[in-house]
N, C-alpha and C positions, 0 to 999 in steps of 0.2 A: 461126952467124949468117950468115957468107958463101957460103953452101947455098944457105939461106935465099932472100936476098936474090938470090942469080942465078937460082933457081927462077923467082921473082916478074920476074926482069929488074931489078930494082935493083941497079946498078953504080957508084953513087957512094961508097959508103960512110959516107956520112952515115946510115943508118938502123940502128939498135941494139932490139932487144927489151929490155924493161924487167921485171924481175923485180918480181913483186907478192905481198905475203904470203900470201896466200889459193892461191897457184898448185897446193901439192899438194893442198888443200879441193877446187877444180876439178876434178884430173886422178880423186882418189880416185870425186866426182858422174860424171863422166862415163866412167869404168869402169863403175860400179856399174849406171849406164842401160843402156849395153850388155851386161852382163851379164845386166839383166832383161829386157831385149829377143830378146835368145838365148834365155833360158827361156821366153817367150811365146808365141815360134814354134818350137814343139815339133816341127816337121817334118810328119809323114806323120801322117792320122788313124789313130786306132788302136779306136775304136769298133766299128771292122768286125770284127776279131780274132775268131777261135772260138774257144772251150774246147775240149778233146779228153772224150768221157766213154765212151771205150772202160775197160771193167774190167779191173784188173788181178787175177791170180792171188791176191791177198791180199783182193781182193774191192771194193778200194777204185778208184773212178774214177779215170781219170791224170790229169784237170784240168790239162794244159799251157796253156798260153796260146801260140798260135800267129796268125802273119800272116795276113791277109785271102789273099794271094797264095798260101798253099800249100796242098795238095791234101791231103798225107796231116801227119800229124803230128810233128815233128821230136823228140819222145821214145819214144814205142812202133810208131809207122809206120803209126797206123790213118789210116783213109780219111776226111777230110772229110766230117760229115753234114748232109744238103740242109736239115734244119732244125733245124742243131745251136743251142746257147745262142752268143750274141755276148759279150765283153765289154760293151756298153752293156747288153745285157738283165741281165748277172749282175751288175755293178756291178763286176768284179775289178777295182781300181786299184794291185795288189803289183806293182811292177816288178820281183820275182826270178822273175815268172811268162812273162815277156814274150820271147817269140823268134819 
């Protein structure tokens, strides 16, 4: 309280904060808001992201999910292609694809 109070500039000591039942119902709501407000802005779009569809030796596509930002592939090292599939075009929404 006396933090408080000298934060504000209140130095008489007559001001007390008043405990009210409802205070952790509060604290838990306005966690919870922050906490959906942190998931709502999700950062960086990720729409742009490529897929990687270099073959691999087993014959099957790598299918990485790579950044907007990188040129070659961060699982088999192939090249960016000029009109590869986007995340938006394929729908991939797996976040163990995402790097």
């Amino acid at each position: 309280d006396s933090r408080i109070q000298r934060a504000l500039g209140l130095s008489s000591g007559y001001f007390s904060f008043v405990g009210r039942e409802d205070d952790s119902q509060i604290i838990k709501e306005v966690e919870d808001a922050r906490l959906a407000e942190k998931r709502s802005q999700a950062g960086e779009d990720r729409s742009r992201d490529w897929i990687c569809q270099k073959m691999r030796a087993n014959g099957e596509a790598c299918n990485a999910r790579n950044f907007v930002k990188n040129e070659t592939c961060y699982s088999c090292g192939a090249m960016r292609p000029r009109q590869g599939p986007t995340v938006k075009q394929v729908g991939d929404t797996d976040p163990g694809k995402r790097r």
